[in-house]
N, CA, C and O of each residue as an XYZ file, in Angstrom:
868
protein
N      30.497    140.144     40.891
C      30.598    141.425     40.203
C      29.344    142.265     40.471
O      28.245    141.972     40.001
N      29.576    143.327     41.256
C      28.470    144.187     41.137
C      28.064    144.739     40.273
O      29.101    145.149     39.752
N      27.148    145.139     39.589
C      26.287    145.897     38.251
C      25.503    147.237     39.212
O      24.653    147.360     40.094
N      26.580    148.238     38.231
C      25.762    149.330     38.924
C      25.081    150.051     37.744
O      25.826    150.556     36.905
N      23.509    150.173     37.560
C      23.033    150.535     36.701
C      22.445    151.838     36.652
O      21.635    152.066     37.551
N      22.643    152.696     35.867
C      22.307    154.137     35.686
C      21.400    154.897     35.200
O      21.642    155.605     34.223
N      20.186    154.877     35.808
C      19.076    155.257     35.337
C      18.964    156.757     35.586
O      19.679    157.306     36.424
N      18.118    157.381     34.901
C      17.486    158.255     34.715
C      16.183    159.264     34.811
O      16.043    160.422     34.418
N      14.994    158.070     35.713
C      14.079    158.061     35.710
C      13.362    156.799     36.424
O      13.885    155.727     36.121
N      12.598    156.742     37.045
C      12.217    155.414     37.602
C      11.700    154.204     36.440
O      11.862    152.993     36.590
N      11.181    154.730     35.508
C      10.759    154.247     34.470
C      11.655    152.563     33.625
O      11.348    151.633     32.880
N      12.812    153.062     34.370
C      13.954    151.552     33.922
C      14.293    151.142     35.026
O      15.120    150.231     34.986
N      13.910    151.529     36.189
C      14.498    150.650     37.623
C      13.874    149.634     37.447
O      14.802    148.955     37.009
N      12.514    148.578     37.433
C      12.081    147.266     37.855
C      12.930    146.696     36.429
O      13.533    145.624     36.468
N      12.907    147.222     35.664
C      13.682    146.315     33.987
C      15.262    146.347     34.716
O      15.419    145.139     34.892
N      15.939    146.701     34.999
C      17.284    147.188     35.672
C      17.583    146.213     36.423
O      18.405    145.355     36.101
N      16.850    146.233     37.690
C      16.831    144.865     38.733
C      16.256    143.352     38.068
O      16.618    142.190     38.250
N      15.706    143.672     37.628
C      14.958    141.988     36.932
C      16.168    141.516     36.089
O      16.514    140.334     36.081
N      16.832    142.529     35.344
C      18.045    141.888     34.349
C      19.189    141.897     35.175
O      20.213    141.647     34.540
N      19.355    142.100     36.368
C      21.047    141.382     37.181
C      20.895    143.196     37.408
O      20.772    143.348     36.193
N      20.837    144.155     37.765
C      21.262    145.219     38.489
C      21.255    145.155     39.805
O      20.263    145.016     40.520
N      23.036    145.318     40.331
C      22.827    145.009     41.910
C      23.033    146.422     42.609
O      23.592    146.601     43.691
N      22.642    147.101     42.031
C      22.651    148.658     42.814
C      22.456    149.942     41.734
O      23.334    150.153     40.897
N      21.382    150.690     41.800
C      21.111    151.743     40.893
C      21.503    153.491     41.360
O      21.273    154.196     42.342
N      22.235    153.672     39.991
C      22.257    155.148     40.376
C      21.374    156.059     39.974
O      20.914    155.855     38.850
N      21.035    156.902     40.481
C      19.536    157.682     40.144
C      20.274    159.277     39.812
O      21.110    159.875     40.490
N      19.676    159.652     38.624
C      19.961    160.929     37.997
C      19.068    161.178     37.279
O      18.188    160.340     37.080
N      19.054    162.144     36.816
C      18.036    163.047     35.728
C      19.136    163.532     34.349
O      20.337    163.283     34.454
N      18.614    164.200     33.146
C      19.156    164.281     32.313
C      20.921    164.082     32.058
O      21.863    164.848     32.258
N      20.832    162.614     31.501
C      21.601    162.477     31.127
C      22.791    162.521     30.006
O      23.909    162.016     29.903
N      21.816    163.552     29.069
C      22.719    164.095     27.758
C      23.981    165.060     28.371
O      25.105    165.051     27.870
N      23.596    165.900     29.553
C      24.498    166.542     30.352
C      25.107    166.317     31.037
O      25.363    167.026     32.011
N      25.783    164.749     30.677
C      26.081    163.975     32.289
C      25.428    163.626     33.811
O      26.061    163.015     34.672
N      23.994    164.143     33.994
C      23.824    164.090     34.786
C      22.817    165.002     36.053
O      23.325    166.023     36.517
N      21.855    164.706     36.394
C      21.650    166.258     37.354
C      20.687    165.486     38.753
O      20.146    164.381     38.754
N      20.716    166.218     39.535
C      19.632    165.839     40.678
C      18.324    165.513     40.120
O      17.910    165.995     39.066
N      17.783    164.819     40.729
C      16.430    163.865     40.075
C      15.439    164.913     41.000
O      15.891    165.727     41.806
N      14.078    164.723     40.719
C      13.039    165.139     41.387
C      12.591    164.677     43.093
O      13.188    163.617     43.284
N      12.145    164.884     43.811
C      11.549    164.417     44.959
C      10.786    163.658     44.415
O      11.218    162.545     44.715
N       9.627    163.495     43.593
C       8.980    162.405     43.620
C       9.774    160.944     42.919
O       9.342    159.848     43.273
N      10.725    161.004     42.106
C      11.303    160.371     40.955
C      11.909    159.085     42.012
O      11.899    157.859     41.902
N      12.674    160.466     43.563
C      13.640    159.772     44.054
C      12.924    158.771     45.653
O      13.296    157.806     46.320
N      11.648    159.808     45.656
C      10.953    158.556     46.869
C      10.647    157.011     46.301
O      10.851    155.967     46.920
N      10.083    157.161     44.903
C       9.589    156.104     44.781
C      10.573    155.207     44.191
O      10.299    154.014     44.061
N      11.546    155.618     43.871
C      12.900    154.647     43.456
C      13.073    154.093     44.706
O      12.933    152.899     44.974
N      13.408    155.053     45.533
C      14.076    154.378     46.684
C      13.610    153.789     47.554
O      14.240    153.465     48.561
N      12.408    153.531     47.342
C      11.243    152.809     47.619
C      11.067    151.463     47.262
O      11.037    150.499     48.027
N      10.933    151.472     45.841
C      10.919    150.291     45.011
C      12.237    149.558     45.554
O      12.158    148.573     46.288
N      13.443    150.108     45.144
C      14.503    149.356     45.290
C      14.703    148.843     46.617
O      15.508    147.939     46.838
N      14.058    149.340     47.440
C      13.979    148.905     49.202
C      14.062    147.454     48.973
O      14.962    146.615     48.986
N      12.460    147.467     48.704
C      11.701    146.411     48.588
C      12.270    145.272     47.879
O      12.085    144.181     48.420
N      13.003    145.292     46.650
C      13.688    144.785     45.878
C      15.338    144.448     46.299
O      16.300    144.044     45.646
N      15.148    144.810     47.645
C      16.861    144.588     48.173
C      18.020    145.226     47.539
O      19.118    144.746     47.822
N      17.970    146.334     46.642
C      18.801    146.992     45.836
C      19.050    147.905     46.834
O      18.434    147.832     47.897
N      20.308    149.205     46.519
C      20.665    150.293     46.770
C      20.657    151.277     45.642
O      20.546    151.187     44.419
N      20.810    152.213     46.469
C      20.358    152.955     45.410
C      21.423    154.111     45.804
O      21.550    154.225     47.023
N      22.008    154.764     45.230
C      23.002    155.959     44.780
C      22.147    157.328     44.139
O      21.454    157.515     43.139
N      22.441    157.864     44.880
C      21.513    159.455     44.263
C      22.609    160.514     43.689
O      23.408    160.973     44.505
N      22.676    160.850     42.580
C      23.629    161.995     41.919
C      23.300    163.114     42.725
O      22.148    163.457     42.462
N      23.937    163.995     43.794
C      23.965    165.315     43.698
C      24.422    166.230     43.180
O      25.261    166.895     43.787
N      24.126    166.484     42.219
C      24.873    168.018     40.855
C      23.542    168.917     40.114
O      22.712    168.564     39.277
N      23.677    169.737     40.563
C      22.826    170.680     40.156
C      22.220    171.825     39.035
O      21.307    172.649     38.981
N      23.363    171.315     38.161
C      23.504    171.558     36.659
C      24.504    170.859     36.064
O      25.415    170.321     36.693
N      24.351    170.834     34.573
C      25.428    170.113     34.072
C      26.452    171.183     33.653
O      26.399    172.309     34.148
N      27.206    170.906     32.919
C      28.594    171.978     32.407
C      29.609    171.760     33.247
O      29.614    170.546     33.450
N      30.747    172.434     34.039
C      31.721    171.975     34.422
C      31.078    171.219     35.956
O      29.951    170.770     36.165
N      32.387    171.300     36.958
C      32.169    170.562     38.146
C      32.872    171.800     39.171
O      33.560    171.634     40.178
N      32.514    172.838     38.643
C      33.377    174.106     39.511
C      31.950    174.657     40.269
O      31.113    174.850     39.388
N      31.566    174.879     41.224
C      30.627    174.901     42.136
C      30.584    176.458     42.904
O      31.349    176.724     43.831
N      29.309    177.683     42.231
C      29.261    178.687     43.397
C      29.524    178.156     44.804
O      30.053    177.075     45.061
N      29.058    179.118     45.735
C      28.771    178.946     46.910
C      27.281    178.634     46.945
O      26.935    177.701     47.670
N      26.424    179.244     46.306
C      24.754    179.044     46.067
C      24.444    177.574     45.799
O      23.511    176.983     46.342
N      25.438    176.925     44.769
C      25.159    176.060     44.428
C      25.962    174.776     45.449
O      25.755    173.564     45.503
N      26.673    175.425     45.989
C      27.229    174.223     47.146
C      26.250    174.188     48.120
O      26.255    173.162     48.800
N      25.235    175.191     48.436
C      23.956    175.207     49.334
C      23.056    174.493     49.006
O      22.360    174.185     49.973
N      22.635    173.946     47.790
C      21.490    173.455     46.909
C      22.171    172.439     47.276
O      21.530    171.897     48.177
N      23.593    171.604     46.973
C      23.840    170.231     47.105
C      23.598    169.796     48.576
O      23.066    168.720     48.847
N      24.087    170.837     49.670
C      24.409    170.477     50.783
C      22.465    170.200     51.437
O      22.232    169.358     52.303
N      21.533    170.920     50.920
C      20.230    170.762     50.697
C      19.641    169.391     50.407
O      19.086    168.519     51.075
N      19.996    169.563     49.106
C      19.859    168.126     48.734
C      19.884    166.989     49.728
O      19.007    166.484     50.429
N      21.563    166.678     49.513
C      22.045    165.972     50.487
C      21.422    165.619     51.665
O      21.273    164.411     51.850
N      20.823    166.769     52.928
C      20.158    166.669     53.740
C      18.476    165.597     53.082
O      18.086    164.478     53.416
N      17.805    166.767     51.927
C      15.945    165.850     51.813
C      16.427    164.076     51.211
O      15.787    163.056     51.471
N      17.386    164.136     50.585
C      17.477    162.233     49.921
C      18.229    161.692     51.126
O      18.114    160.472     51.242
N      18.870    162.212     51.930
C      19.419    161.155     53.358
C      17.751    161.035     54.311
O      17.567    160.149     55.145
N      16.664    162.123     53.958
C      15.679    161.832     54.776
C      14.577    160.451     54.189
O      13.920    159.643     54.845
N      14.737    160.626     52.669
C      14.153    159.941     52.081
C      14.725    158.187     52.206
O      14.015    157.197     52.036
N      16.278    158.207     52.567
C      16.528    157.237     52.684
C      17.324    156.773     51.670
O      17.338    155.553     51.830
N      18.056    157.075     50.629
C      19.140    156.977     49.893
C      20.269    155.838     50.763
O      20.552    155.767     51.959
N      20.624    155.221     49.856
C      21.730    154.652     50.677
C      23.046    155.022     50.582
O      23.912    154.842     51.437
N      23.190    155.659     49.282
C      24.356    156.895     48.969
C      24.205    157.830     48.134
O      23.309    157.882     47.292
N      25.284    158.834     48.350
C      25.388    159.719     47.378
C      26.564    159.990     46.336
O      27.724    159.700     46.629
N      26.249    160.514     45.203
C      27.247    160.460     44.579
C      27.621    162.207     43.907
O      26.788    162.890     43.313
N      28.823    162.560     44.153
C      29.482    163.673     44.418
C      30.426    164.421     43.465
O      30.449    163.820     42.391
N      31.112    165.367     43.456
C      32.566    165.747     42.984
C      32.212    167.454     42.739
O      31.214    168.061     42.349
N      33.703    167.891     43.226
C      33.483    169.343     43.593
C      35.116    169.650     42.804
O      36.037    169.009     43.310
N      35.496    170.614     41.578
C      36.752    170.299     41.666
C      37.012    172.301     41.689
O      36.015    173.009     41.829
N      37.944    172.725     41.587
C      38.929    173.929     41.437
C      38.940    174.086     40.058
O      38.654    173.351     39.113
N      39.580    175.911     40.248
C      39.692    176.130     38.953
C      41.380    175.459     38.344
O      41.554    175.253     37.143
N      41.961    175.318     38.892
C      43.275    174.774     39.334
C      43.302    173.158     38.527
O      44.257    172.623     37.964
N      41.978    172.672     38.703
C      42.512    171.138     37.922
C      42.492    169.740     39.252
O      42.686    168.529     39.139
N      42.097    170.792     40.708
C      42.256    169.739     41.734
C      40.920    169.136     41.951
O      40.284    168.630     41.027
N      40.420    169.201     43.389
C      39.719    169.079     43.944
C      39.485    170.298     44.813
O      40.237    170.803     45.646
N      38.439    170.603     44.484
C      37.821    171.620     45.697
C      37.302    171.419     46.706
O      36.098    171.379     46.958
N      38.587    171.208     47.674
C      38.480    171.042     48.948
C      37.405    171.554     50.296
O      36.884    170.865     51.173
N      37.375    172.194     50.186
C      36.291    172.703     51.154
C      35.159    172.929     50.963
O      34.518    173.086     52.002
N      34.340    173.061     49.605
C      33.197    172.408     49.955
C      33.122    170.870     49.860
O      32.227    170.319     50.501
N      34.134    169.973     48.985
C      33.902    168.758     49.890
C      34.336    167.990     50.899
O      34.242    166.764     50.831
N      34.800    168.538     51.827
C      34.873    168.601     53.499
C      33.239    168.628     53.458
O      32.512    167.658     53.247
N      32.848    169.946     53.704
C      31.759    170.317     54.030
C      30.423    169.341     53.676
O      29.518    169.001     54.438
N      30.595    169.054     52.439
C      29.758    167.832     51.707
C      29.629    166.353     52.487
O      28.625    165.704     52.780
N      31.090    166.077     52.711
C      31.213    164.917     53.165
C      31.108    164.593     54.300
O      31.452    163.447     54.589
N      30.585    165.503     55.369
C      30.310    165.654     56.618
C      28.971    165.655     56.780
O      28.511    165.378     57.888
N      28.150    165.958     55.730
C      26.770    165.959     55.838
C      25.978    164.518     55.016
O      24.767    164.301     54.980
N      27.199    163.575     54.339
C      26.929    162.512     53.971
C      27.250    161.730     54.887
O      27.167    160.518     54.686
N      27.689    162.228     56.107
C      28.486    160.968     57.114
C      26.974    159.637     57.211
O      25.811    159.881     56.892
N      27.258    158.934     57.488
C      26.441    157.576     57.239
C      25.854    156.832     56.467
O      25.015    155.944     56.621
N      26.549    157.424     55.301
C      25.950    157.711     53.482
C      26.911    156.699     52.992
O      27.994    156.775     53.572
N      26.807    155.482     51.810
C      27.905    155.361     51.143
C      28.351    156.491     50.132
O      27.415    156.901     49.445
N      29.625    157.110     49.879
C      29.948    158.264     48.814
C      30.860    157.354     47.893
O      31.597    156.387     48.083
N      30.329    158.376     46.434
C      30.828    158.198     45.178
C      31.384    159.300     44.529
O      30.789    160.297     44.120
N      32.845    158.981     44.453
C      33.222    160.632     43.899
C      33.003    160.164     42.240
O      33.635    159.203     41.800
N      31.928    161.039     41.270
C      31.550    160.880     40.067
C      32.694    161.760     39.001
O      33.400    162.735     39.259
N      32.568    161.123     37.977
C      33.522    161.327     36.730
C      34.337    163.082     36.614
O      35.110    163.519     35.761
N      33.760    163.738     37.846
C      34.576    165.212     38.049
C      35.768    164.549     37.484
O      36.478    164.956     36.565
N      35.915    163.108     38.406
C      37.659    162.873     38.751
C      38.519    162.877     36.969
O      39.713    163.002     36.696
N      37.585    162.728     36.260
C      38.636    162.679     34.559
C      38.798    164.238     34.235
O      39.242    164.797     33.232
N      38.228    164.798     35.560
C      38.684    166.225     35.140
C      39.595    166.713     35.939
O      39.940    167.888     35.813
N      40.137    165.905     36.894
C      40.999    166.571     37.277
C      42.556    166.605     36.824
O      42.907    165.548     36.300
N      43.637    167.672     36.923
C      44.638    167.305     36.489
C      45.106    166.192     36.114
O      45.333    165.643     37.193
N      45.536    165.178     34.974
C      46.397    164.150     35.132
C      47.507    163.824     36.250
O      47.510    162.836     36.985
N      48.301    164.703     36.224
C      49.403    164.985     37.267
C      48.743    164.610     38.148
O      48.844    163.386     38.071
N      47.875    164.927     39.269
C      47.094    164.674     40.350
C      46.439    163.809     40.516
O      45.990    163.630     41.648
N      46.163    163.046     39.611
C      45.032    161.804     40.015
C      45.353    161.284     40.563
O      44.568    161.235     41.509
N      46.444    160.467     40.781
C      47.157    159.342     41.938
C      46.793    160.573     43.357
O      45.836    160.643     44.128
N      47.809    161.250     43.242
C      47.270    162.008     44.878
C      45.650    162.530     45.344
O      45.185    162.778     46.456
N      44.895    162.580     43.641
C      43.597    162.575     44.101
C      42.559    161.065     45.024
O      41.620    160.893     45.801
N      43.331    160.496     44.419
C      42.634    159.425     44.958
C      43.547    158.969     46.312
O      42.843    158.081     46.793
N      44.098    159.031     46.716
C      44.612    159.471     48.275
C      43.973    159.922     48.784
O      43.454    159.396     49.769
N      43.578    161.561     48.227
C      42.370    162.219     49.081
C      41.540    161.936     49.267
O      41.174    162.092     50.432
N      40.747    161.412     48.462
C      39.752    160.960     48.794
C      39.068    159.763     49.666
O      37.975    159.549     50.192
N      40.480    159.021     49.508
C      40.210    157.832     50.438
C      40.728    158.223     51.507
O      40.659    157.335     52.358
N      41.228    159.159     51.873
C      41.661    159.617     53.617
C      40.781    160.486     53.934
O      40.970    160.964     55.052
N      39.496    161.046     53.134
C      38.335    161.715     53.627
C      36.977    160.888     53.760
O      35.929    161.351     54.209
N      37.162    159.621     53.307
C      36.394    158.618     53.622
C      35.244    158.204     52.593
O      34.309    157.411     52.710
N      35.791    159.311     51.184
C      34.659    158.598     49.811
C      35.145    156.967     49.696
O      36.307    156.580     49.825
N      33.969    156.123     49.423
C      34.083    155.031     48.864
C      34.472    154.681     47.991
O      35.339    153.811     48.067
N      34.067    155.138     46.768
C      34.253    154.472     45.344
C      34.850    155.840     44.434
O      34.761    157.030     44.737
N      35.363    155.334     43.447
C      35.414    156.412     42.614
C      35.268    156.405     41.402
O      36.189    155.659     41.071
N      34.647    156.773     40.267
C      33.544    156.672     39.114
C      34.465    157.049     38.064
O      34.752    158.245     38.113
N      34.975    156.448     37.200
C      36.105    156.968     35.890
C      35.915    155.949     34.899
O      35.690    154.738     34.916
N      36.139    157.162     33.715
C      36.150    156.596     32.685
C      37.542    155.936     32.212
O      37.646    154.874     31.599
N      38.574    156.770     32.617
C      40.219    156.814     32.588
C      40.364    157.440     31.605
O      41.127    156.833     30.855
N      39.929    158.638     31.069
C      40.239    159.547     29.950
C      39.039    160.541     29.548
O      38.141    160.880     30.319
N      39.158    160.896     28.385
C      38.451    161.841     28.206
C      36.741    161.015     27.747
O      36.477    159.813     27.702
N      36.034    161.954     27.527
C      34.505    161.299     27.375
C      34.455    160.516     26.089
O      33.891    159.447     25.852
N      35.261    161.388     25.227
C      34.545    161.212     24.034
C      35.628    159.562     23.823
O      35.279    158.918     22.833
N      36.418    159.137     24.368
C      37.247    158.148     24.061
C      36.568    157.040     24.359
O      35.684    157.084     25.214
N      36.878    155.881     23.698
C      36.188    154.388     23.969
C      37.177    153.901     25.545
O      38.353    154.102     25.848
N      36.117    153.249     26.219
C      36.781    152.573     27.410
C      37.733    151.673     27.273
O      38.628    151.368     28.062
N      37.425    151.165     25.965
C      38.681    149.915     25.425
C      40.164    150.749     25.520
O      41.240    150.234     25.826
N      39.969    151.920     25.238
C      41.621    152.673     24.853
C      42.022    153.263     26.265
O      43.115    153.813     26.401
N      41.089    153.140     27.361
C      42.210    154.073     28.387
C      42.054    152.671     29.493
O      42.072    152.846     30.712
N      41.930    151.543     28.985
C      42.473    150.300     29.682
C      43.663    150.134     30.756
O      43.583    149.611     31.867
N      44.993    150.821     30.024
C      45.917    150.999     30.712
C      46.077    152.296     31.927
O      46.798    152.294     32.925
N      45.369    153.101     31.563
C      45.455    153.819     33.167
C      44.109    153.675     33.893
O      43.969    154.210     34.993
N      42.933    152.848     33.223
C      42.001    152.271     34.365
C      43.064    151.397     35.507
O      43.100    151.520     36.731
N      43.713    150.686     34.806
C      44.692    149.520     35.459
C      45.761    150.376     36.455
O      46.283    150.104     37.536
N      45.819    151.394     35.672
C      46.656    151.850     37.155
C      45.930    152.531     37.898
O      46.419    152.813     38.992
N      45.200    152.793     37.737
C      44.414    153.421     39.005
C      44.092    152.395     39.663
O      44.712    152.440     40.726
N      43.304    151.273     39.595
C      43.159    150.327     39.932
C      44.282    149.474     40.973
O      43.997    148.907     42.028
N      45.294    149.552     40.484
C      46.446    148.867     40.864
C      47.098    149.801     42.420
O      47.655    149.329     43.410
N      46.767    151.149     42.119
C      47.347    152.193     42.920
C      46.052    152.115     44.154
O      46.279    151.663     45.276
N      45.165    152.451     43.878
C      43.845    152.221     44.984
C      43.425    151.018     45.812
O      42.646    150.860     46.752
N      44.383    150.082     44.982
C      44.055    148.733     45.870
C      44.219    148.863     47.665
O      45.150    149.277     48.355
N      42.985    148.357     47.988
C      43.001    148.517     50.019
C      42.490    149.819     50.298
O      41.787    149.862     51.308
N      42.659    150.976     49.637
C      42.378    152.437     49.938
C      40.732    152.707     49.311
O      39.889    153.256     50.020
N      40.463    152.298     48.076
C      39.316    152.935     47.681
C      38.865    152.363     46.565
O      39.599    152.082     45.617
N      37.447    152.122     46.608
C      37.235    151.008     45.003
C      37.474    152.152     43.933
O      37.349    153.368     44.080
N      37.864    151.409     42.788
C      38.080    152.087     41.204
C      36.505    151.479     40.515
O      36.482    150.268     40.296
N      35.766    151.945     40.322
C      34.493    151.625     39.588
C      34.344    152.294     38.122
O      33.416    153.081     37.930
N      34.944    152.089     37.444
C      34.886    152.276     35.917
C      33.503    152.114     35.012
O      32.737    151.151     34.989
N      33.433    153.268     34.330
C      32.281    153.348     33.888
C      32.051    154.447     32.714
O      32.770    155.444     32.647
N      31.157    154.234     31.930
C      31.117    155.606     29.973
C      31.488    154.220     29.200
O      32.638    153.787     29.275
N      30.738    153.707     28.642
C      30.929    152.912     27.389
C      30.658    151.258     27.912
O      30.332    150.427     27.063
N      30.797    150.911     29.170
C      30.413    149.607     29.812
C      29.178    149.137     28.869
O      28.433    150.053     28.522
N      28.935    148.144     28.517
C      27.794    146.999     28.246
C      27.879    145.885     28.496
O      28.817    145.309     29.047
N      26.506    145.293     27.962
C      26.914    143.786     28.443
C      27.402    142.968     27.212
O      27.211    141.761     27.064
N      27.972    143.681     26.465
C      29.001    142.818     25.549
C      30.234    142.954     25.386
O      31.060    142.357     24.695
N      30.303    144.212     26.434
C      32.042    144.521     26.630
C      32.472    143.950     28.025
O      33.618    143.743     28.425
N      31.082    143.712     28.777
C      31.640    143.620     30.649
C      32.818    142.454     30.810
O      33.837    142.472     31.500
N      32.409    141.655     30.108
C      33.314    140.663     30.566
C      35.012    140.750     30.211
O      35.905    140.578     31.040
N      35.176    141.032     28.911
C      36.519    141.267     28.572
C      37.137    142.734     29.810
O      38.223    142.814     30.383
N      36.113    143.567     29.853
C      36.603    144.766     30.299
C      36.977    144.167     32.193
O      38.051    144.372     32.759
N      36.091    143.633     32.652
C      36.612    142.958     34.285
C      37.581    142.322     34.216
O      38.459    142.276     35.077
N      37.553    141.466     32.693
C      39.225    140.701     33.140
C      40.447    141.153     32.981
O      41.552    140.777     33.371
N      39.927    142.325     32.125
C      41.528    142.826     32.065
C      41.961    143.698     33.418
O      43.151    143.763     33.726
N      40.900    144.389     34.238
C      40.922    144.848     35.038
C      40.865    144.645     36.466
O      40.920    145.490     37.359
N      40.732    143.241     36.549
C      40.111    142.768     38.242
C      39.107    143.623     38.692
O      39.269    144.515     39.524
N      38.530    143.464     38.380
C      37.708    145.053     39.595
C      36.423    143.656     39.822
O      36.166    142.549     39.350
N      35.826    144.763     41.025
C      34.233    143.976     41.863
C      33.437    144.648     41.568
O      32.390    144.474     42.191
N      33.433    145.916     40.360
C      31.865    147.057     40.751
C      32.270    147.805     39.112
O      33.312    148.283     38.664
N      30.945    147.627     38.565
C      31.041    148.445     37.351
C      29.892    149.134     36.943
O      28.810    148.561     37.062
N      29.931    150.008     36.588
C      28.786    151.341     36.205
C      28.344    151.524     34.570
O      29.050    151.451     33.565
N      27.315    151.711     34.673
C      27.085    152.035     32.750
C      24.983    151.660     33.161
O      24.229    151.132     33.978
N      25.019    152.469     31.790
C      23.441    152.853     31.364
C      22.808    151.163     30.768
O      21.728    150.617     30.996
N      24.017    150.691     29.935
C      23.670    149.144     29.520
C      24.431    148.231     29.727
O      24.852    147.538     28.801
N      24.780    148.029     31.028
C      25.743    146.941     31.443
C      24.602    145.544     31.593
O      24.820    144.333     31.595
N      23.638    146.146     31.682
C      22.404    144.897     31.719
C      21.607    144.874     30.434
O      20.586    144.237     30.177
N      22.312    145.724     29.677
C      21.310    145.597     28.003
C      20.667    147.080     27.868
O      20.678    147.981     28.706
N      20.197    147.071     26.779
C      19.837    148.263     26.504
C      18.041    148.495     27.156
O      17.128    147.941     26.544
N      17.722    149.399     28.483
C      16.403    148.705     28.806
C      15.593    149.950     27.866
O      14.451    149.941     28.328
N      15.621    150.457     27.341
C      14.560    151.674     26.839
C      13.929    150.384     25.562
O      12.811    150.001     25.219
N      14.878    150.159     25.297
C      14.221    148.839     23.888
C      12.870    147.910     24.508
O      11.838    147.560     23.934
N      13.255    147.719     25.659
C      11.826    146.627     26.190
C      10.599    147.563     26.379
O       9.528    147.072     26.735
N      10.747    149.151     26.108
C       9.444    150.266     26.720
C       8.980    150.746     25.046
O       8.004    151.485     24.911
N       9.715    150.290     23.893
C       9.320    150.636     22.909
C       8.485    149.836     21.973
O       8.105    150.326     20.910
């Protein structure tokens, strides 16, 4: 079972890896879901974790609030994208959607062409996209060559225990095409019940390895 752990700051990466984290995602404020981390935050993560045999996943999103993207701001990602592939990231993690409820296609074409040699993560956009569409979203995405895909299986504010049954179908539907990596509410006192009901190899959350801010207090 992979443990993908979600930091915020370099400040919980060596506590992260020492407690079973087998791959970290790197972001900045996370009350907003999420945002691009600093240049310095992200050399020395990806640094550390080198060394430490980890990977490391870099969030590209450039504000929090929806996942509907100027053109300005598809420049800043596509930016991005370019200085953390120099720094050495081993992936990135993504999602571009429409006002429509889909996926916004063309800037991630455009995105995903400039991640080519990157592992990609399409991030929790996907619980925003239409219901209706999710099965064909995740088609797309695995015929544009994202890796994984990051869901809660419902809305935020819901416990992971209750959208069990369409984690499972997504799961069930993506099998061979694209990992389902489930993640919002994961710990390490739910991981185990939550993998078995699900089969999965890769799970995401802030305390799937424990709560680490408690060991800095």
């Amino acid at each position: 079972m992979l443990k993908e752990v979600c930091v915020e700051n370099f400040t919980w990466v060596p506590m992260a890896i020492a407690r079973g984290g087998n791959r970290i995602e790197l972001c900045d404020n996370l009350s907003v879901g999420g945002t691009t981390v600093s240049h310095g935050v992200a050399e020395k993560t990806i640094t550390y974790c080198h060394l430490h045999n980890t990977k490391v996943m870099t969030l590209i999103r450039p504000r929090g609030g929806n996942f509907i993207y100027s053109k300005e701001e598809i420049d800043i990602m596509q930016n991005d994208f370019l200085h953390f592939k120099e720094l050495g990231t081993d992936g990135v993690v993504i999602g571009c959607l429409n006002r429509s409820g889909w996926i916004d296609e063309a800037p991630m074409l455009h995105l995903l062409e400039s991640a080519k040699g990157l592992d990609v993560t399409f991030h929790m956009a996907f619980d925003h996209i239409n219901p209706e569409y999710q099965l064909e979203a995740i088609d797309w995405l695995a015929e544009h060559g994202v890796n994984r895909i990051l869901t809660h299986g419902g809305p935020s504010s819901s416990s992971i225990e209750d959208n069990l049954s369409r984690l499972k179908e997504y799961v069930e539907y993506a099998k061979d095409k694209i990992i389902i990596m489930p993640g919002g509410g994961i710990t390490d006192r739910n991981l185990n019940f939550i993998t078995s009901k699900l089969k999965i190899s890769e799970v995401h959350g802030t305390k799937i390895v424990g709560q680490l801010d408690l060991f800095y207090t």
